[in-house]
DRENZA-266793 format. One line per 8 residues: number of its first residue (from 1); for each residue x, y, z of C-alpha. Coordinates in steps of 0.05 Angstrom, whole numbers, plus 5000, padded with zeros to 4 digits. Example, Ala and Ser with C-alpha at 12.3 -4.5 7.8 and 13.67 -1.06 7.14 Angstrom:
<bados>
1> 5246/4910/5156; 5273/4979/5143
</bados>
This chain:
<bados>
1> 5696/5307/6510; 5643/5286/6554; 5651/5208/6566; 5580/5199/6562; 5580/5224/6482; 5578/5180/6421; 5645/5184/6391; 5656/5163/6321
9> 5700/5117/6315; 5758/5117/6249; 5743/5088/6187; 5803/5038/6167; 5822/5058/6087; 5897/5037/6102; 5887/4978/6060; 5866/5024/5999
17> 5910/5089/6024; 5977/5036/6008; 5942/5021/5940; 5948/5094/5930; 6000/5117/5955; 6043/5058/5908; 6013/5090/5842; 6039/5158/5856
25> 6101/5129/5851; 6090/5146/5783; 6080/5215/5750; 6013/5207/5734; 5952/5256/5741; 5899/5233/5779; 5825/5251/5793; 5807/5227/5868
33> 5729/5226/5868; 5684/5244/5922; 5635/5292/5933; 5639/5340/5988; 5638/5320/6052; 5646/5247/6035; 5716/5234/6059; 5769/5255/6015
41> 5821/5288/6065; 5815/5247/6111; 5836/5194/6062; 5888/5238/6026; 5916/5239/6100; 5908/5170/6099; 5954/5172/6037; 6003/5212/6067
49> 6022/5165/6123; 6042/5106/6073; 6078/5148/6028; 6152/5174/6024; 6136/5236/5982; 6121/5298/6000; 6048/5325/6000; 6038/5397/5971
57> 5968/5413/5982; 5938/5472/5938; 5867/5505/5947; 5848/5550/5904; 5784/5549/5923; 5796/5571/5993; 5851/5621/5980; 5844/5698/5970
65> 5907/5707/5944; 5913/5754/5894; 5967/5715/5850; 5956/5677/5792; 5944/5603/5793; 6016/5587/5763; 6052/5636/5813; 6013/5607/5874
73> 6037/5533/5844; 6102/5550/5839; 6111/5577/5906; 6088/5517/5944; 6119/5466/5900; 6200/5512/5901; 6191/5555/5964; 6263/5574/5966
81> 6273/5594/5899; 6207/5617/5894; 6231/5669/5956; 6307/5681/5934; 6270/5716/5873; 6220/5759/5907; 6280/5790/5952; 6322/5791/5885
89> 6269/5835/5859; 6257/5886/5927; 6331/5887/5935; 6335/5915/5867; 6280/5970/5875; 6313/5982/5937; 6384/5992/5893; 6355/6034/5852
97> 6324/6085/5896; 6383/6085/5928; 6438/6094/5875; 6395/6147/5839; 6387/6223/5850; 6319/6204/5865; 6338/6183/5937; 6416/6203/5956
105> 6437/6187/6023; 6508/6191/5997; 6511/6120/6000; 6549/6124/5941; 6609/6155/5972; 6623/6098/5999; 6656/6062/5931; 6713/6116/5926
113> 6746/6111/5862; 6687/6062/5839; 6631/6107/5840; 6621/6132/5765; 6620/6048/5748; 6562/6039/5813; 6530/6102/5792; 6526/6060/5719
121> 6506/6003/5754; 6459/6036/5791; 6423/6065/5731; 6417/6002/5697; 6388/5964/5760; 6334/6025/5759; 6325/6008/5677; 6311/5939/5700
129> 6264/5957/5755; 6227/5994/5705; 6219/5953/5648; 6194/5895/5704; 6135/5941/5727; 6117/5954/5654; 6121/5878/5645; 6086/5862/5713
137> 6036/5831/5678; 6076/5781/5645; 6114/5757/5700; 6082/5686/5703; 6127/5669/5643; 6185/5672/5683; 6148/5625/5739; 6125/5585/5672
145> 6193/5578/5645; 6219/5561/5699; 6171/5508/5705; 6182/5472/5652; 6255/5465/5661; 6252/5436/5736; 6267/5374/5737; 6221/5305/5766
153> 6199/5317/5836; 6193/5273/5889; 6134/5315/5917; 6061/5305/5900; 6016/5362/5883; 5946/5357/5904; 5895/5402/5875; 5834/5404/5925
161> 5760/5429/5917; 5776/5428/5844; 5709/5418/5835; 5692/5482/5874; 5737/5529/5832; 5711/5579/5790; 5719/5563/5707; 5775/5610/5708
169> 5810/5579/5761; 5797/5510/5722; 5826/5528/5660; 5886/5567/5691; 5901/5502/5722; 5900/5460/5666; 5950/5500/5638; 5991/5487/5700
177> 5979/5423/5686; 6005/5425/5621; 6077/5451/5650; 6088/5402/5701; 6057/5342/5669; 6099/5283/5670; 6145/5319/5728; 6114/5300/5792
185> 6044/5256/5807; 5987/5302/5805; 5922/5292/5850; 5857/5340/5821; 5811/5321/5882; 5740/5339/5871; 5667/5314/5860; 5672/5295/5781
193> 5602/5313/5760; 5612/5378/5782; 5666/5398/5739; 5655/5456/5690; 5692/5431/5629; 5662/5355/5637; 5622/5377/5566; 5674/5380/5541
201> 5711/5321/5552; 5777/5360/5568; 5788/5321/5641; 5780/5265/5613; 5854/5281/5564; 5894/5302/5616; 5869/5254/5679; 5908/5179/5673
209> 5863/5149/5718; 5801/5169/5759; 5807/5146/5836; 5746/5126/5871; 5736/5130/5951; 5743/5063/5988; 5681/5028/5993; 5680/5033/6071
217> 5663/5109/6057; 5604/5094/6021; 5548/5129/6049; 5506/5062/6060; 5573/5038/6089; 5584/5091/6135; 5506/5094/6170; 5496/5017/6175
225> 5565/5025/6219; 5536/5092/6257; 5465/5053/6267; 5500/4997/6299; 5548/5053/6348; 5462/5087/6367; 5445/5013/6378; 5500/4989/6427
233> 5492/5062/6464; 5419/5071/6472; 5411/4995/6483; 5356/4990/6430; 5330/4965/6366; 5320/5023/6312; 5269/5012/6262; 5288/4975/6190
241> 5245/5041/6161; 5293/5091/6203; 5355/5057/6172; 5335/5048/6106; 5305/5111/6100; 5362/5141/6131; 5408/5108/6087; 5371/5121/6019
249> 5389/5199/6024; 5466/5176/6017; 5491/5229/6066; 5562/5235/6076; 5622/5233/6134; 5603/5305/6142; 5535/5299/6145; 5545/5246/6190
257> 5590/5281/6239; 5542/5341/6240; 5485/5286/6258; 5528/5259/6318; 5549/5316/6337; 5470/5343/6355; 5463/5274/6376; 5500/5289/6425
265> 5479/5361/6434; 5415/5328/6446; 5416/5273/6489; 5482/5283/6535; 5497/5358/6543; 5420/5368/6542; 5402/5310/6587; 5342/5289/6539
273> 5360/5216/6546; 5306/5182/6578; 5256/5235/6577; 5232/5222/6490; 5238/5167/6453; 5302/5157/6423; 5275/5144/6348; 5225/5201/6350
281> 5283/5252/6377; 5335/5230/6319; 5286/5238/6268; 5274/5309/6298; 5347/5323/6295; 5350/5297/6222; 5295/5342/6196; 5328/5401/6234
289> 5395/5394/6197; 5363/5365/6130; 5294/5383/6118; 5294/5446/6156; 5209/5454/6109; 5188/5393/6161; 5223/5416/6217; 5203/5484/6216
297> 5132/5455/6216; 5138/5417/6273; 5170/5480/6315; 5105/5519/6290; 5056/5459/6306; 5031/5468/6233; 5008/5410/6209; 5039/5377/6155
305> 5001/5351/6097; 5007/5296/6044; 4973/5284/5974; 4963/5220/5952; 5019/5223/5894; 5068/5230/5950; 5051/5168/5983; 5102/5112/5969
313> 5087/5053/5932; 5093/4979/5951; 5160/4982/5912; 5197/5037/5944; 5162/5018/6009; 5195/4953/6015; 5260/4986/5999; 5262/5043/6031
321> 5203/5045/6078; 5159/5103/6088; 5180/5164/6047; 5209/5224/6102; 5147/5267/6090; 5109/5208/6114; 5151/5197/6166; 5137/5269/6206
329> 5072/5273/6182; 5060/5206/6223; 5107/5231/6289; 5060/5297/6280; 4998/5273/6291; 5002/5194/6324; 5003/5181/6388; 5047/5110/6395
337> 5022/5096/6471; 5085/5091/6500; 5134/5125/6551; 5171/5174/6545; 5115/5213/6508; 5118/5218/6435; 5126/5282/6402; 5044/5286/6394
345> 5045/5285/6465; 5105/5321/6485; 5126/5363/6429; 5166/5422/6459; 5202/5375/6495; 5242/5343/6431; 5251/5413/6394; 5321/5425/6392
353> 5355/5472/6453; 5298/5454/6498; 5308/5423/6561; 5265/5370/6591; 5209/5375/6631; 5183/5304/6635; 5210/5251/6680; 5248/5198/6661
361> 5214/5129/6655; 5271/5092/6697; 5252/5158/6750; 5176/5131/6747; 5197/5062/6739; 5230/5074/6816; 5171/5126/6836; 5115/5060/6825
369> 5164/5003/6853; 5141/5011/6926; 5081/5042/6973; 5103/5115/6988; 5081/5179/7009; 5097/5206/6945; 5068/5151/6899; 5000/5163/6944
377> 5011/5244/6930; 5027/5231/6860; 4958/5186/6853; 4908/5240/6883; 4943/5301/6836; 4953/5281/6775; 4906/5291/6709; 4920/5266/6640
385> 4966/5328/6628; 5021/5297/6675; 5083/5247/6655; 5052/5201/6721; 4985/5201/6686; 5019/5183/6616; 5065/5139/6639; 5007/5099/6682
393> 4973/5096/6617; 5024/5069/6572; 5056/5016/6633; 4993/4997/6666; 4982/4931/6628; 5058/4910/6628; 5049/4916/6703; 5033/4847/6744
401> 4979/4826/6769; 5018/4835/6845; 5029/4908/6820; 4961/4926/6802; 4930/4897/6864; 4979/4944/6900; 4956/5002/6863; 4886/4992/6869
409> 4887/4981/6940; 4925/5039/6946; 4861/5076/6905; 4821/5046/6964; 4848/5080/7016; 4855/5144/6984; 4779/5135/6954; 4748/5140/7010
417> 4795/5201/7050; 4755/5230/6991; 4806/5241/6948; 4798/5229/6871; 4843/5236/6808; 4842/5214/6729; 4903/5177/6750; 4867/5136/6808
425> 4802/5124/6752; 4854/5091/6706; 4877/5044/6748; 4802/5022/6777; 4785/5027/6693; 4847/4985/6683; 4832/4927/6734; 4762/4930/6709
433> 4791/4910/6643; 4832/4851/6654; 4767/4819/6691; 4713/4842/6642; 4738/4881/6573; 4697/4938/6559; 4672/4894/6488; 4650/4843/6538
441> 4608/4903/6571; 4564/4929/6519; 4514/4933/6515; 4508/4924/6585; 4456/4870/6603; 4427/4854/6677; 4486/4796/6684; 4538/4831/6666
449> 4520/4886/6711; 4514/4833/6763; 4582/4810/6751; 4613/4877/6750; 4576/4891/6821; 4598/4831/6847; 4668/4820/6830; 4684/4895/6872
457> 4640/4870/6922; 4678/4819/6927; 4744/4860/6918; 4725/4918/6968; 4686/4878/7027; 4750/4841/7031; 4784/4918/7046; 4728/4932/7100
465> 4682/4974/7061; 4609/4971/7080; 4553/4959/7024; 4541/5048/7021; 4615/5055/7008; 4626/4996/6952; 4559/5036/6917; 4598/5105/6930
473> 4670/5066/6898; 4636/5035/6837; 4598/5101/6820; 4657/5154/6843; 4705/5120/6797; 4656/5106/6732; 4648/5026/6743; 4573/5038/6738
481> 4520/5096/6746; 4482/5108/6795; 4416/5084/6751; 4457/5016/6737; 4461/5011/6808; 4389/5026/6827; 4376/4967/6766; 4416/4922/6809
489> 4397/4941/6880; 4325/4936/6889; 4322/4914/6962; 4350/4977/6987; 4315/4993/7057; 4316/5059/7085; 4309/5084/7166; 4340/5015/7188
497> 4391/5015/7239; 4436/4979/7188; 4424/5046/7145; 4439/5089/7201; 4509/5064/7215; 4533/5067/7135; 4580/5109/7126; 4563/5138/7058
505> 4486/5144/7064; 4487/5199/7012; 4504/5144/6955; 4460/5096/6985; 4407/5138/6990; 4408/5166/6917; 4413/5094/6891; 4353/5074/6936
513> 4321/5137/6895; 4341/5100/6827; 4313/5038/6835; 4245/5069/6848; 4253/5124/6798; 4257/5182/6838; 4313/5211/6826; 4304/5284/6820
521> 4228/5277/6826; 4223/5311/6891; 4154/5326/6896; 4141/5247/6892; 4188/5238/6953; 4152/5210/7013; 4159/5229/7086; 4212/5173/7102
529> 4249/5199/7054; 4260/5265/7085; 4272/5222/7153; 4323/5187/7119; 4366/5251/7103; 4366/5284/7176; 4416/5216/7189; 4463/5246/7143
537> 4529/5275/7166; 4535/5355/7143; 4591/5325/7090; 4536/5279/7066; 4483/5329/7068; 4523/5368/7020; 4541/5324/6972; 4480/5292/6967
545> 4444/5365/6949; 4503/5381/6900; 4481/5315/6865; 4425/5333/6860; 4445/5404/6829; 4410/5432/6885; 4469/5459/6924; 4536/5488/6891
553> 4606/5494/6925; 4628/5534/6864; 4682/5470/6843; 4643/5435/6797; 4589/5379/6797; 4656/5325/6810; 4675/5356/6869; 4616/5337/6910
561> 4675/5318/6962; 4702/5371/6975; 4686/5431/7025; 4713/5491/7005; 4765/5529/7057; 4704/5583/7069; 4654/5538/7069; 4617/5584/7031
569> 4564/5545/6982; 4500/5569/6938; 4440/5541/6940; 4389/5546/6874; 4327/5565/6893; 4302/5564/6827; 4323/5536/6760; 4308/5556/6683
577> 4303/5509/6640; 4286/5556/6580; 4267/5636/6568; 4206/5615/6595; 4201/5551/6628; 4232/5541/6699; 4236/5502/6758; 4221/5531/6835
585> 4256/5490/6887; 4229/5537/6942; 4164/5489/6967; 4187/5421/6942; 4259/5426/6970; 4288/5491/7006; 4225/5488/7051; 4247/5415/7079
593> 4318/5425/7088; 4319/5494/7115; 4319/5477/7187; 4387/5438/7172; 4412/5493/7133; 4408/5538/7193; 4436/5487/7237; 4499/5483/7192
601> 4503/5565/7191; 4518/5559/7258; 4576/5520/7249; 4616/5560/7200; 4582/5546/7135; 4559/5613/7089; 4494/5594/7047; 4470/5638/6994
609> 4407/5631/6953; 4401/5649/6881; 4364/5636/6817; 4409/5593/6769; 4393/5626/6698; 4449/5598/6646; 4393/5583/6606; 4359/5644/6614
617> 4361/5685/6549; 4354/5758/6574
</bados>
């Protein structure tokens, strides 16, 4: 076995076993108690070690044996003379087919002067053999008398899955019983309640005393011991409602080992470990073995419902915790914030047989520890669909202040090589938060706009950024709009020589535009404005005009950033509003720029003009 696995360890019940094993020193019958699954060979085994007498184990149950109860007994308990009388018997068949007519193979000319007296012989052996298959029937009262007049026996007779016998069975065994009673101790194992004849009080005549397990098999007995073996493995702390809900279904030393053993399955030979949480993924394997309704739920990602009758009640809640349909319907559909993903999040990855996808956290944990090329890669990929992007949003607060400065300045640099990412908003959203929470931010008055502007000011002039590139940070990553901005810049100047030598004058510009309300007003837009534009570099040419949903790169309004490979982009000449209201771009817009637009056709780009009509209703 795999060193790694949970192996469970042996329950001591020597004390008990030698308690025992000392009555069976008398011929006694005994009912040992247990239902299946719960213990009772290993104990019996148990027994066996502290005892002197031999253990003849019979189960009827099991067996498909043709023989009658009473012959099968008889067998195991006197296996010699049991034996010496079956040859007997095909040694006599085999006499008299021999000695008869029947079959001569003139083995009879062997006798000489004896042969008339063998030939006698011979025909009474064949009598014999003939009267014995017309008695067939009755041969048990030759293994019954015999039987009775055995003497005591040093050996024990145990009588397993009595319990799981058929009423036949039962009954043919009490009358065993009632041939070797008081001959040898006599062990009916079985689960009591189960027994046919119970109505009838008839066990209760025959049995001297009923046996109970040892209290160290007790199901509540055996799980706090198994909680405490998860515990010390996984290095956690499982929930008091896991344990005591656990618990309350009193599952036994099978149920147990079956439990382990996809435990196991699960974790080790699977390599789940570290990719789910540990609680989440044992109640999974739990409803897979035991409530196979839930499970099957969960594997269909049908959801799981719950009346209010089958809600617990403060009672049962305090002593049990939440009831198991509870349980699942709350792993189903709640997301607990934390890494690994829980099953809400993650849930083909703790269905049973699959393997893992997700990282580890200790994998991450390593991944975020220092500046790399792959922590920067990992930062400008990832959406809210990746384990980075999860596990960001589940650490990011445990993280020090030392570590989130790292990140964010890390953000910084990546910000403004144009890249962007959910993952990279989160962390500017997250540093955001630990200065000014977002119920400190709304509604959003003019000071706390002010504070918000200048604490990144403050943050992102120490990292070199000019004034065009902290408005193009806070508005990129969702600190503040571009009309917050324009309420908080309103001494923007345009055509200045600082202007010229920003380095995002698209943002600038467009929150220039905002604080005089003119955003999108382009007939309003006076000549300096146009002047203002021909400074802009062909990147900021473009994603100004795709701001301004004049231009389209065919990537969506967010990529603004981003030139496409063929640099092929569409420009809207005209725009419907309705069936029958529109907006022409062609005088107030296309007119002004198309001298640039040829410029930039000269150096690779592909322009093509068409009507934008999503809200055109043919």
């Amino acid at each position: 076995m795999d060193e790694k696995f949970i192996v469970l360890e042996h329950i001591d019940t020597s004390n008990a076993a030698k308690n025992f094993s000392n009555l069976l020193s008398e011929s006694r019958t005994y009912f040992l108690n247990g239902s299946w699954g719960s213990g009772k060979t290993e104990f019996l085994n148990e027994v066996k070690k502290n005892s002197q007498q031999k253990f003849i184990t019979v189960d009827f149950w099991r067996l498909t044996d043709t023989r009658t109860t009473i012959e099968i007994a008889f067998s195991k308990l006197h296996p010699f003379i049991y034996w010496c009388i079956r040859i007997f018997v095909v040694l006599l068949v085999a006499v008299s087919l021999l000695m008869t007519n029947i079959v001569d193979i003139g083995l009879s000319d062997y006798f000489g002067d004896l042969k008339p007296l063998f030939l006698k012989l011979g025909g009474v052996v064949a009598l014999i053999v003939a009267i014995w298959q017309v008695f067939k029937k009755k041969s048990d009262e030759l293994y019954c008398f015999l039987l009775n007049k055995m003497s005591k026996s040093s050996k024990v007779l145990i009588i397993d899955d009595f319990d799981r016998m058929s009423e036949k069975q039962q009954e043919e065994s009490y009358k065993l019983f009632s041939l070797i009673n008081g001959k040898l101790p006599i062990v009916f194992v079985g689960d009591i309640q189960r027994v046919y004849l119970k109505d009838d009080n008839y066990l209760s005549k025959i049995i001297d005393r009923q046996i109970e397990l040892p209290i160290v098999l007790h199901s509540s007995n055996i799980w706090k011991e198994y909680f405490i073996t998860l515990e010390n493995k996984f290095n956690l702390v499982l929930s008091n409602d896991f344990k005591k809900r656990i618990s309350s279904d009193n599952r036994n030393l099978r149920d147990r080992f079956r439990f382990n053993d996809y435990v196991n399955q699960e974790f080790f030979s699977r390599g789940k470990l570290g990719h789910v949480q540990i609680e989440q993924q044992l109640w999974i394997i739990y409803a897979y073995l035991f409530y196979p309704e839930f499970y099957n739920k969960l594997l269909e990602n049908k959801k799981i419902e719950i009346s209010k009758d089958e809600k617990v009640d403060i009672t049962e809640l305090i002593s049990f915790g939440f009831t198991i349909k509870e349980t699942f319907v709350d792993i189903q559909q709640k997301d607990n914030k934390q890494y690994p993903l829980c099953f809400a999040k993650n849930r083909k990855g703790y269905l049973l047989y699959e393997e893992p996808l997700n990282r580890t956290k200790e994998e991450l944990d390593t991944l975020f520890k220092d500046d790399s090329k792959e922590l920067r890669r990992e930062l400008r990929i990832s959406d809210n669909s990746t384990d980075f992007y999860q596990y960001l949003a589940y650490q990011f607060r445990t993280f020090s202040y030392k570590k989130k400065k790292e990140l964010l300045n890390i953000v910084i640099s990546e910000s403004l090589k144009y890249y962007d990412s959910p993952a990279m908003d989160y962390i500017v959203q997250g540093v955001l938060n630990d200065y000014l929470p977002i119920y400190k931010r709304s509604p959003l008055t003019d000071e706390t706009r002010a504070k918000i502007v200048e604490k990144w000011e403050e943050i992102l002039k120490e990292k070199g950024l000019d004034q065009s590139e902290i408005i193009y940070f806070i508005e990129k990553h969702g600190i503040l709009s571009f009309h917050d901005l324009g309420l908080y810049y309103t001494d923007l100047e345009l055509n200045t020589e600082y202007y010229r030598k920003l380095k995002r004058k698209d943002f600038f510009l467009i929150t220039y535009l905002c604080s005089v309300d003119k955003s999108g007003k382009f007939e309003e837009w006076d000549h300096y404005i146009w002047e203002a534009l021909d400074c802009f570099s062909d990147r900021e040419f473009l994603s100004f005009w795709i701001l301004q949903s004049i231009v389209s790169n065919g990537m969506g309004f967010g990529s603004y950033d981003v030139i496409p490979e063929n640099k092929k982009y569409i420009i809207w000449t005209r725009r419907y509003l309705s069936s029958h209201e529109y907006v022409d771009y062609n005088d107030t817009v296309i007119s002004k720029i198309n001298d640039r637009i040829c410029k930039m056709k000269s150096n690779g780009y592909t322009f093509i003009k068409e009507i934008k009509k999503e809200n055109l209703i043919e």
